[in-house]
TORKOL-4160 file (C-alpha; in steps of 0.2 Angstrom, whole numbers, padded with zeros to 4 digits, m for minus):
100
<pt num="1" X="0206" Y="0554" Z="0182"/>
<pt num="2" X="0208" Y="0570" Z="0193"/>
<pt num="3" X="0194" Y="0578" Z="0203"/>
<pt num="4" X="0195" Y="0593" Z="0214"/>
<pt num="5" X="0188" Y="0590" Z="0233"/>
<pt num="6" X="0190" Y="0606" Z="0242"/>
<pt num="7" X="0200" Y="0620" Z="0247"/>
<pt num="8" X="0216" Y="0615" Z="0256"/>
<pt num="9" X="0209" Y="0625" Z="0273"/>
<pt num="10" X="0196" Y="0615" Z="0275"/>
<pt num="11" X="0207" Y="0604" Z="0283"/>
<pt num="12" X="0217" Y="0610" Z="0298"/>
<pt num="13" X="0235" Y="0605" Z="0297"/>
<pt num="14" X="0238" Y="0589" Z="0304"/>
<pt num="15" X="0222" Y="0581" Z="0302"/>
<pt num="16" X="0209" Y="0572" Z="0290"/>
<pt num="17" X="0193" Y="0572" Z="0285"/>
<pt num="18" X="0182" Y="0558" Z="0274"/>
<pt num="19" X="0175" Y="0562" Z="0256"/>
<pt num="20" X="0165" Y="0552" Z="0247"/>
<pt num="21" X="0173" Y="0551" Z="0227"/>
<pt num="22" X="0164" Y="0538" Z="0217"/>
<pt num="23" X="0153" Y="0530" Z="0231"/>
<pt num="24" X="0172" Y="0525" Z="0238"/>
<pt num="25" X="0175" Y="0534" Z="0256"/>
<pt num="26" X="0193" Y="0542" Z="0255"/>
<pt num="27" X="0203" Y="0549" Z="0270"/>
<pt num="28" X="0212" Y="0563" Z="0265"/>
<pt num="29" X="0225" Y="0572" Z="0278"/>
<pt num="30" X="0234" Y="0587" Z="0279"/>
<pt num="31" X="0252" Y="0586" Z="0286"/>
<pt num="32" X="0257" Y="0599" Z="0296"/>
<pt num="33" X="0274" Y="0602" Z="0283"/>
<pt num="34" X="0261" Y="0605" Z="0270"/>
<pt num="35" X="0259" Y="0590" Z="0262"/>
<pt num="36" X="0242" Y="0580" Z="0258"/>
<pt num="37" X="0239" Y="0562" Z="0256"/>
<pt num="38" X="0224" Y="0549" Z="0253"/>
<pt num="39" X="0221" Y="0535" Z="0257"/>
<pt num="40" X="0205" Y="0523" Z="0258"/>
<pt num="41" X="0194" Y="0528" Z="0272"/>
<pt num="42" X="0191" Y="0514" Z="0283"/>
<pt num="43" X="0204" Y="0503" Z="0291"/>
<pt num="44" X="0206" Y="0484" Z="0281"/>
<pt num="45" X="0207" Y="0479" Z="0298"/>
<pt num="46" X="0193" Y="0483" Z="0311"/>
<pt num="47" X="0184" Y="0495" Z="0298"/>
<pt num="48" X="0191" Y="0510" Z="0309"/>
<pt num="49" X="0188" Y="0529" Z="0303"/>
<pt num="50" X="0204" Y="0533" Z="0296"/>
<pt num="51" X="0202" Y="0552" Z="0294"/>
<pt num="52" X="0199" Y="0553" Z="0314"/>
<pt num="53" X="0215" Y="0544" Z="0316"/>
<pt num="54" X="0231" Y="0552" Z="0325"/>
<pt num="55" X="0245" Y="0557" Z="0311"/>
<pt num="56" X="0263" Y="0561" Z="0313"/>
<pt num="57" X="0276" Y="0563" Z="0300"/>
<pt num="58" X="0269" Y="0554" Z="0285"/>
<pt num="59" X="0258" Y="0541" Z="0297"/>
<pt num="60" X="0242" Y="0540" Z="0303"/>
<pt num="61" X="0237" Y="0527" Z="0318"/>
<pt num="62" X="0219" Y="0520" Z="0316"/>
<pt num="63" X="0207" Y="0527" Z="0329"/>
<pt num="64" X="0201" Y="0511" Z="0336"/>
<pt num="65" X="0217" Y="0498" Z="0338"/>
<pt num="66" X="0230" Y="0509" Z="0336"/>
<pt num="67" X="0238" Y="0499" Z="0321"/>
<pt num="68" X="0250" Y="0513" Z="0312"/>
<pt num="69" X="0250" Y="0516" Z="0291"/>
<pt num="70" X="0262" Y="0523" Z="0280"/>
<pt num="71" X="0252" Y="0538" Z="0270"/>
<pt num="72" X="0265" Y="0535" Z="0257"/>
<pt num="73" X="0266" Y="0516" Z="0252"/>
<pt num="74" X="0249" Y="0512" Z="0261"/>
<pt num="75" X="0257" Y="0498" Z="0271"/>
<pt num="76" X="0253" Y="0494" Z="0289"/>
<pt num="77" X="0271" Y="0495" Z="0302"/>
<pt num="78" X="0264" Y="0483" Z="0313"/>
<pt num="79" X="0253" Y="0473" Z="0303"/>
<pt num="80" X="0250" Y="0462" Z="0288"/>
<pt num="81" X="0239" Y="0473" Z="0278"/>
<pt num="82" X="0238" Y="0487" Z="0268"/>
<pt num="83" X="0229" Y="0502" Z="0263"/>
<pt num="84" X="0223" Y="0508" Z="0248"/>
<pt num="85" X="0231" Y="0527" Z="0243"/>
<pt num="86" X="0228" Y="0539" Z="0229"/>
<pt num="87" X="0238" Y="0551" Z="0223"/>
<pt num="88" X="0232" Y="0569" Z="0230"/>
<pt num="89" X="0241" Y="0588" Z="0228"/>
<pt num="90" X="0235" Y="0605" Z="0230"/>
<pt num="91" X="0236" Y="0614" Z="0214"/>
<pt num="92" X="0242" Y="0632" Z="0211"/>
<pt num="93" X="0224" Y="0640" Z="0214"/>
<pt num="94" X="0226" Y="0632" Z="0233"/>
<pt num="95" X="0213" Y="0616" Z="0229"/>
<pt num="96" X="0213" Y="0598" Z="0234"/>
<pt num="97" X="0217" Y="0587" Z="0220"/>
<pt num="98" X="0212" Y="0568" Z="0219"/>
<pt num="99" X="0220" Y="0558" Z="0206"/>
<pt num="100" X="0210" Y="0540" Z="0206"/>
């Protein structure tokens, strides 16, 4: 299932913001090379924001402990668990798109 979730502005390149799709918080971040991913919006570890989080490349690093995630694969690079992503694009009329 697709579902629009905003216009690509309304996230500054490289950074993320939380939406709420389903009653499931989704972190969705906007890479400075134009690129947007999505991923579950808490940390499995501590429970961290994610979307506050510091991202660089195709990584964010959670806001509380600093443990760093793939934005592709979901998987942690220091740790033993794993995030949860979604498929996202922006489409031609410059929208967010969700796939869940």
């Amino acid at each position: 299932m697709e579902m629009t979730l905003a216009p690509v502005g309304a996230i500054p390149e490289g950074e993320g913001r939380t939406f709420v799709v389903g009653g499931e918080r989704v972190a969705v971040f906007r890479m400075r090379g134009g690129q947007v991913f999505a991923v579950q919006g808490e940390c499995p570890h501590r429970g961290g924001p994610l979307a506050d989080g510091l991202t660089g490349g195709s990584t964010v690093v959670c806001p509380l402990h600093a443990w760093k995630f793939d934005l592709v694969t979901g998987q942690a690079l220091n740790g033993d668990c794993a995030l949860k992503t979604f498929g996202a694009t922006v489409d031609a009329a410059g929208q967010i798109v969700l796939t869940v």
